[in-house]
N, C-alpha and C positions, 0 to 999 in steps of 0.2 A: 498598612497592608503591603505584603513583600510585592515588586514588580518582579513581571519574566515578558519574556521578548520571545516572540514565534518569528523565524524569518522562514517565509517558503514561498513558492508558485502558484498564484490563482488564473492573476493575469495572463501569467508565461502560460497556462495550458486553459484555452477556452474552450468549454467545451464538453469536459471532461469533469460531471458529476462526483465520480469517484477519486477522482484526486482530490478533488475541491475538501471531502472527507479527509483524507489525509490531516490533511492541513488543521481544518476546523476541529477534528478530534484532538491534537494537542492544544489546539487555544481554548475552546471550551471544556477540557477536561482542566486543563491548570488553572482555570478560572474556575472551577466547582471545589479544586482544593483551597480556594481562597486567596488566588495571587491578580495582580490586577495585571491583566495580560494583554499586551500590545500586540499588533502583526504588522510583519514591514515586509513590501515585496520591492524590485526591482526590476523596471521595465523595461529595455533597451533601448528599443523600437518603437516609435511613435502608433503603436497598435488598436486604434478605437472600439474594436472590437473584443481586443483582451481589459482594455481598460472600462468598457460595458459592463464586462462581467463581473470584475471587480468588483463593482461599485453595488452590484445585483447580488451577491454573495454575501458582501458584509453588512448588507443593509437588512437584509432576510435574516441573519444571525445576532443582529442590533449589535454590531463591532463598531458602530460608526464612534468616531470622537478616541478610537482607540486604533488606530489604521493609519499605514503611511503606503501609497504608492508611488512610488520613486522612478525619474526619468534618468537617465543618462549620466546628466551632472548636478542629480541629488534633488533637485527641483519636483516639489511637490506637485505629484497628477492628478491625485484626488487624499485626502486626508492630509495627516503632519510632514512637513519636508525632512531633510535629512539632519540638517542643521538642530532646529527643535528636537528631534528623535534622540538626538546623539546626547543633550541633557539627558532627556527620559534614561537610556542606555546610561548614565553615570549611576542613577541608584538603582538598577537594577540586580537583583540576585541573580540571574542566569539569562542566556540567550540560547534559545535551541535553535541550530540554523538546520533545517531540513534537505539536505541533501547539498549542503553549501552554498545553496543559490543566494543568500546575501553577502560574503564571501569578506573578505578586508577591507577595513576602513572604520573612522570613527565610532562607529554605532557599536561595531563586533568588537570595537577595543572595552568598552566603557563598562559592561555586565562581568558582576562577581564571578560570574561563575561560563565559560563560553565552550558550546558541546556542541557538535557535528552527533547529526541522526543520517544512519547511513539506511539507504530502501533499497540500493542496489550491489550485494553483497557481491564479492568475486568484482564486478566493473571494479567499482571505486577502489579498491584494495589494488589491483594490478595495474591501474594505471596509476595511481599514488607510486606507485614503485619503479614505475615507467621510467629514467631521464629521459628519455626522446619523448614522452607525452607532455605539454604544459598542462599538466595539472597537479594539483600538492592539496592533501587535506590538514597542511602546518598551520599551525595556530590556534590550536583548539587546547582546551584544559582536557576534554574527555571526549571520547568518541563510542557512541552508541549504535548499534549494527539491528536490523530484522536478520539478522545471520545468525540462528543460535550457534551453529559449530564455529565460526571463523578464530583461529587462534587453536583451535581443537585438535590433536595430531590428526584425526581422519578426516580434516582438511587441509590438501594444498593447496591452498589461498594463501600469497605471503602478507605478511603482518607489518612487514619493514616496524619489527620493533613498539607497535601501536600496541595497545592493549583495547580491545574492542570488546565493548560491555552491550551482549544480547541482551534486545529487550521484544517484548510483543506489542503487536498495534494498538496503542489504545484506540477502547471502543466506549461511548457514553451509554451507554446501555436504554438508560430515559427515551434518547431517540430512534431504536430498535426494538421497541416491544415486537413481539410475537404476533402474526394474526394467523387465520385459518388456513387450510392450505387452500389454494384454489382450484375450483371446481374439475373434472374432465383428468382427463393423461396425467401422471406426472411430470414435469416439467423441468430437464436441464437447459441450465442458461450460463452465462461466463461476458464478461466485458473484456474486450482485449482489442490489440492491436498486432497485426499481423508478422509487420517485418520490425525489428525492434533500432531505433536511427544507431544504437552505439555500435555493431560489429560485431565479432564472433573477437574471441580472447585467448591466447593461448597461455598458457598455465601450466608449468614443470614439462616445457613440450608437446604439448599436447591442445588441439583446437577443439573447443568452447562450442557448441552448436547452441543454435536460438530458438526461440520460441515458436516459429514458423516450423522448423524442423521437428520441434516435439509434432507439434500438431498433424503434421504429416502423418505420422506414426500411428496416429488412434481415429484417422479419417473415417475408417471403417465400424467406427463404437455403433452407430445410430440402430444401423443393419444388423448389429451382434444384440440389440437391446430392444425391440420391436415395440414392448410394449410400454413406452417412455419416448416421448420427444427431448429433442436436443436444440437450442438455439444458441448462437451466439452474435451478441450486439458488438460487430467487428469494424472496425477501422483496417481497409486492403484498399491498396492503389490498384488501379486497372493495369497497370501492367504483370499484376499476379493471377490474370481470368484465371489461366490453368489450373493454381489451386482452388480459386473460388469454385470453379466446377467442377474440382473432385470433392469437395465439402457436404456442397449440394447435389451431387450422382452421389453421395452416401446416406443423404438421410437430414443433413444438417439444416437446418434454415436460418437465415442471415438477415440482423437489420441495422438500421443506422445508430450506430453507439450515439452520435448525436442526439436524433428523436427520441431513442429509447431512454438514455442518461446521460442527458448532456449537463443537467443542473443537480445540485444537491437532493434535492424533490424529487426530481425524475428519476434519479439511479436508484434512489430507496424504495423507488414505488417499484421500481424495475425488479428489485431484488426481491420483494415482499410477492410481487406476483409469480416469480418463481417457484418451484417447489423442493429445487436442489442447486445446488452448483458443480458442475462440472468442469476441470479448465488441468492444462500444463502447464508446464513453467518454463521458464528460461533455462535452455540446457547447463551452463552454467553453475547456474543454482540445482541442477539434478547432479550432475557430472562431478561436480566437486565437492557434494556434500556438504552443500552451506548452513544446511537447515535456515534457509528463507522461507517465513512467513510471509501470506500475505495481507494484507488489509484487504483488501476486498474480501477474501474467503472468511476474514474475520465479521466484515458485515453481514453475511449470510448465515453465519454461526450466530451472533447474537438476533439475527429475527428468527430463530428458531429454523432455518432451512440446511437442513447437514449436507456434506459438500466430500466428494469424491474426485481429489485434488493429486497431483505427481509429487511421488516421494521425492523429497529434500534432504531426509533424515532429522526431520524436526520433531519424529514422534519419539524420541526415548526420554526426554525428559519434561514431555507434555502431556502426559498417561492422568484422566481424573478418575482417580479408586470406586469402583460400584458403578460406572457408566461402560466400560469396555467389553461385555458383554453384547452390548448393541450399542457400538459408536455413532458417533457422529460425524466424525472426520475420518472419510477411509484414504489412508494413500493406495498410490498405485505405481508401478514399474513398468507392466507392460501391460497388451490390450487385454488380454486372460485376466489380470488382476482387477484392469477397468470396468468392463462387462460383470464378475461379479461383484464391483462393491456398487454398482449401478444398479444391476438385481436386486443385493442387499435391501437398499435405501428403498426401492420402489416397493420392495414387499412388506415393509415395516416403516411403515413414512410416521407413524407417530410417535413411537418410541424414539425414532433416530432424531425428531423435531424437537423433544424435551431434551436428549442427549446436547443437543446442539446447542440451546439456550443454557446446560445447564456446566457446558464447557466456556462460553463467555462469561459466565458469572464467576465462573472460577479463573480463569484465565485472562480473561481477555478485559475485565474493566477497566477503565481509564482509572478510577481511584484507587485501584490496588498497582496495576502497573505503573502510573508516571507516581506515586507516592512512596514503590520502593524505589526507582528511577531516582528521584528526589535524593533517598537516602542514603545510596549507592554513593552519587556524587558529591553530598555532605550538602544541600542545599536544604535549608526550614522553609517551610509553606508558613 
């Protein structure tokens, strides 16, 4: 049985259901193509409560005996130490390191095959290119982007030279069936976090605005759309009241990303009892045309809840033939755009439901995306 090695963040982000997704969609999708799939996180910081989660995570996904949580100097905090991992890491066919968080050293040297998965298209590219940034994504055989455009003329994103291979989230599909919509109102809902820790970016001269900034912009949706609720499960520091109380004087209602999805379990129940998604994006990723996908909108797309998301320029060569009559996925530009594909959705929530499930079948499964992914890179499952 071929090995692959998942390097990514569980521990580093407690809390946080939907990333935890992330993560578990590449380990148990390359484990359904038949490779026998390790995951190695790295800890810093003596965290009990990121190492809780951990331990809660891969025990609920029966990963145990195939898991390595790493301290500092490589010393095992629950699972395989670094030492043992880095055998594993010699026959291994590939290491996907998810957004570089396992980074250099034995392990990342040891697999056939070693690939950066990039989730934040435009960051990681412009500070790669940065010399005054310490950061480099060197070392890698191939680098994989949720950026469909990046490398595309009608993105200035620099490349410094990369070849960056668009891919879409895998999604297991098995764990997103479909259920009914639920009862009452329809229902926009969105996980997010308000101020984003990296900065704003500037890019061919020009400054990058952030997801707080999008969000500004469409404060007023709720009041445009009367007859649909809007929620978002948000992560804001108290020193942003001002915006939380333009959110809430519009319409918006606010709950704790934690309670609501803070565990794998929780975010899927979060998203199933929605009835749509609503959400912006990182201006970035609008502004520069990255065509950034997100996973998240891709979980709401495979439980069948279509989702009215900010143009990225990810739809021209995401179109499924016989559904675009009544999509599933409406972008938007500005609030005139939002207000009606928010209409849209609420006046045809069935049709847009199938749409929506019948765009992750096509698009979005884990065994057709990581198995061309696979072949792209020349790696045999």
């Amino acid at each position: 049985m071929p090995v692959a090695i998942v390097a990514g963040a569980l521990a580093n982000k407690p809390g946080s259901g939907g990333e935890a997704w992330v993560r578990l969609s590449w380990v148990l999708g390359l484990r359904r193509l038949g490779f026998d799939v390790w995951f190695v996180e790295r800890l810093p910081s003596a965290d009990p409560a990121g190492r809780r989660y951990f331990e809660e995570v891969v025990r609920d996904f029966r990963l145990e005996d195939r898991e390595a949580l790493l301290g500092e100097g490589g010393e095992a905090l629950f699972g395989m130490g670094e030492e043992e991992l880095t055998e594993v890491a010699k026959e291994a066919e590939v290491i996907f390191d998810i957004s570089g968080h396992l980074g250099e050293g034995p392990i990342l040297a040891g697999p056939g095959r070693r690939v950066y998965v990039d989730l934040d298209p435009g960051f990681t590219q412009v500070w790669h290119a940065d010399p005054g940034i310490d950061f480099s994504v060197a070392g890698y055989d191939h680098y994989v982007t949720v950026g469909q455009n990046i490398g595309e003329p009608s993105c200035p994103i620099p490349t410094d030279g990369i070849e960056w291979v668009p891919t879409l989230p895998p999604v297991l599909l098995e764990e997103w069936e479909p259920t009914l919509r639920p009862p009452g109102r329809l229902r926009f809902t969105t996980v997010a976090t308000w101020r984003s820790p990296y900065g704003s970016l500037l890019v061919g001269g020009q400054e990058m605005g952030l997801k707080h900034h999008q969000f500004r912009r469409f404060a007023e949706l709720p009041r445009r759309v009367p007859d649909a609720d809007f929620e978002i499960a948000l992560a804001i520091h108290p020193g942003d009241a001002a915006d939380l109380e333009l959110l809430r004087e519009n319409g918006w209602k606010i709950v704790d990303p934690v309670e609501a999805a803070g565990t794998p379990a929780a975010f899927r129940d979060y998203v199933r009892s929605s009835g749509a998604e609503f959400s912006v994006a990182q201006g970035v990723y609008v502004e520069a045309r990255t065509g950034w996908f997100s996973d998240r909108t891709a979980a709401y797309l495979a439980s069948g809840r279509p989702a009215v998301v900010q143009d990225t320029e990810w739809q021209a060569t995401l179109q499924t033939p016989g559904l675009q009559s009544r999509p599933a996925l409406l972008p938007f530009d500005d609030l005139e755009a939002a207000v009606v594909g928010a209409e849209e959705i609420a006046g045809d929530w069935d049709e847009r439901s199938r749409a929506a499930r019948a765009f992750a079948e096509e698009h979005l499964d884990s065994d057709r995306v990581l198995g061309r992914l696979l072949a792209r890179i020349g790696v045999e499952g």
